[in-house]
Each structure stands twice: as C-alpha cells, then as structure tokens.
C-alpha positions in Angstrom: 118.8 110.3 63.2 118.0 106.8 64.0 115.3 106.4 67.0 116.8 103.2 68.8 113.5 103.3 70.7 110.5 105.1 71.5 109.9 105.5 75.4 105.8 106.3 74.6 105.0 103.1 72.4 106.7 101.6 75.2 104.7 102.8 78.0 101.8 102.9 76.3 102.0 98.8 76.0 100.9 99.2 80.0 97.7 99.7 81.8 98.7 101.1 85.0 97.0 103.5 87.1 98.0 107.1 86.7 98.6 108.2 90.4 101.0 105.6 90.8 104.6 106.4 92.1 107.8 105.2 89.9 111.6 105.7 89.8 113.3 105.7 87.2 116.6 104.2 87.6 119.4 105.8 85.7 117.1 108.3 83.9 119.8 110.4 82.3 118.6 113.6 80.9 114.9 111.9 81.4 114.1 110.7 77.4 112.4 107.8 79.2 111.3 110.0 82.3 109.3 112.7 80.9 106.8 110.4 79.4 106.2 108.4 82.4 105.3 111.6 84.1 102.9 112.4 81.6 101.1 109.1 81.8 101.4 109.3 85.6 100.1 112.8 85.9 98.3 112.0 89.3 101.0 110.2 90.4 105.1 110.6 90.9 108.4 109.7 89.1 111.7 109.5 90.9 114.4 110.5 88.1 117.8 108.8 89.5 121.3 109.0 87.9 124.8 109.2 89.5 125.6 112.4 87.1 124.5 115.8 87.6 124.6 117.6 83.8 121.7 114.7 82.9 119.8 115.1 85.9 120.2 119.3 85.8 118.9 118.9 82.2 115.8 117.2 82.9 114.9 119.6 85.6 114.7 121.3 82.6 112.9 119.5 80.4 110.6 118.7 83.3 109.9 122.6 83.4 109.2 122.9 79.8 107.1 120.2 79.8 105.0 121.7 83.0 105.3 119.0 85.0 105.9 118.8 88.7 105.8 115.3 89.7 109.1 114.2 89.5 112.1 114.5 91.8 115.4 113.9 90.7 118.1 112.0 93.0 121.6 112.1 92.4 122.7 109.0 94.1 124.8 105.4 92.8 122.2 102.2 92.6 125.0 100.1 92.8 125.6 101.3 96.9 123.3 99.5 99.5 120.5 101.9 99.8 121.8 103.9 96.8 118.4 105.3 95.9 117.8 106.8 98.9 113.9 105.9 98.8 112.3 103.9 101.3 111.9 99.8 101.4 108.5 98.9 99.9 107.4 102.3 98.7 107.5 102.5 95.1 104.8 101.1 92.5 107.3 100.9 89.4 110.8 100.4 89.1 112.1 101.4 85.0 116.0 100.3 84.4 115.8 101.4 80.6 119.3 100.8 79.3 121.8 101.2 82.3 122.4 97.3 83.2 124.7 97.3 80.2 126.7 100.1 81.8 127.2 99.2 85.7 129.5 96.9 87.1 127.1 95.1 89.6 124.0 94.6 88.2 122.8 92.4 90.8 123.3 95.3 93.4 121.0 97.7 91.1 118.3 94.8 90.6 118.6 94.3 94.9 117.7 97.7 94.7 115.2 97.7 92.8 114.0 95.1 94.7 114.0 96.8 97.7 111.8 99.7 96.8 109.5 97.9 95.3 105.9 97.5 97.1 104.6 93.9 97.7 103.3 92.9 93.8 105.1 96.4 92.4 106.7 95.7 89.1 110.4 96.4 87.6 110.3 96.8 83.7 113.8 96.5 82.4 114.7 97.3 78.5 118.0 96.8 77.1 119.9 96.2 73.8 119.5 93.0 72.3 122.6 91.2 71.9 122.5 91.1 67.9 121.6 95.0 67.7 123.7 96.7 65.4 124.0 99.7 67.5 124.7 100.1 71.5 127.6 98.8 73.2 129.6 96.0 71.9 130.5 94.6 75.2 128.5 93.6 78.9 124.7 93.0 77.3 122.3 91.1 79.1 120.0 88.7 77.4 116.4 87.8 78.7 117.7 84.7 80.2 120.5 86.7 82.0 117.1 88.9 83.7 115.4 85.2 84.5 118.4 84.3 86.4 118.9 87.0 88.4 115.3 87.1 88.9 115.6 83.6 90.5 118.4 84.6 92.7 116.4 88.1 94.5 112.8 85.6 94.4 111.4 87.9 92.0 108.6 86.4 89.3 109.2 86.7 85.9 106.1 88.2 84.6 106.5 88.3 80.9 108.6 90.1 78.1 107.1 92.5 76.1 108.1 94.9 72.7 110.7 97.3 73.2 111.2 97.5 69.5 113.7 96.4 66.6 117.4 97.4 68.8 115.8 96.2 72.6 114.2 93.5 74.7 111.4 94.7 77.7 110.7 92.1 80.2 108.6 92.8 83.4 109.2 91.3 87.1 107.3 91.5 89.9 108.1 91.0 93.7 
C-alpha cells in the first residue's frame, strides 16, 4: 500500500506546546487526528467532518488509542459558523486534504479564520498539482493559499515538507 503521507513526520516538523487546543477540520476517520492528540496530550483536538461513519470511527480509534482529548463535531465548514466553536478560541487550525474536495474554500479558510486566537496558526496540506495520485480535478497550489491568505489578512508564515504527493504551508492571523 502506498503511504501518500505520514501525519507524524508531519507534526513532528512543529514545536508547539502540548496543552494547546486544535481542530482539525475535515478529520475523516482521524489518520491525521490521532497523532495530534498524542502530541497534544495536555491539551485538546476538535475532530470535525460533515459525515458520521468517519467521525463514529474515530471515536473509535480514539478509544483504542486511550485518549480522551478530542471531541468530534459533525457540522459543514463551508456554513457561517459551521464549526460550531467560538471566535478566537482555538490555538491550531489543520485542513489536511479537504480544500480539494469543498466547493467554497474561502468559506472554510473564513472559518478557520475565525476560530483562530490572535497569532494561532492554520497548517494546510494538500496534493501537489503534478502528484500522480489524488484527485485529478480542483487542486490548490501554494500560490492559490497566498492569495486567499491576502484576501482574510492572514500572514503567510512559511511552507514546510508534507512529503513526495503534498505541499504544507502555515498562516497565521
């Protein structure tokens, strides 16, 4: 089986605090979820996703793994206030390949944007556009995420390694 990325490498690459609080937007059945709660042991993830079966299945996975700081939402990212979590009150925002699959990208990164503290950050990965594997269709490039970051007066902090099939950048409010 091919490993189009590895969610720890990933995280590892950061030196954040581990009681800090995160969401994870469109965290599926949590591959990328999991390990942030693991780094952020004194802290909290928010798993969100607009379907149930991935969300029920890293309840899960969350059990088996004995942790108890996440909290998964069922809610749409793309609605005004779709997470449901407060302006201002969340550390780290993860989109980890879903902005290739929603319609209105900027209403997710307004989101993001939203929930974000003062100086929080919002790590996006996605495919790269020449990637052999992923979707053929609707992928962002890094200077798709600069220009959107423009537009919501977010800084472009840097872009990172998100391995062979992926860009990572990092924004901050």
């Amino acid at each position: 089986m091919i490993s189009f990325f590895e969610p720890e490498k990933i995280i590892e690459q950061f030196s954040f605090s581990e009681n800090l609080t995160a969401a994870d937007f469109g965290c599926g059945s949590g591959g990328f979820t999991i390990p942030l709660a693991n780094k952020l042991r004194a802290g909290f993830v928010y798993a969100l996703d607009i379907q149930a079966d991935p969300l029920s299945a890293l309840v899960g996975n969350a059990r088996f793994f004995g942790l108890n700081n996440i909290k998964t939402i069922k809610c749409n990212l793309e609605d005004p206030g779709g997470s449901t979590l407060h302006n201002e009150s969340i550390d780290l925002v993860f989109i980890i390949n879903l902005l290739f699959q929603v319609e209105n990208k900027d209403a997710v990164m307004r989101e993001a944007k939203r929930i974000i503290k003062p100086k929080g950050k919002i790590i996006i990965v996605d495919w790269r556009e020449d990637s052999p594997f992923g979707p053929d269709q609707k992928r962002l490039n890094i200077d798709n995420i600069k220009t959107m970051a423009r537009k919501l007066e977010l800084k472009f902090v840097e872009e990172f390694n998100a391995g062979t099939y992926h860009w990572g950048v990092i924004l901050e409010r």
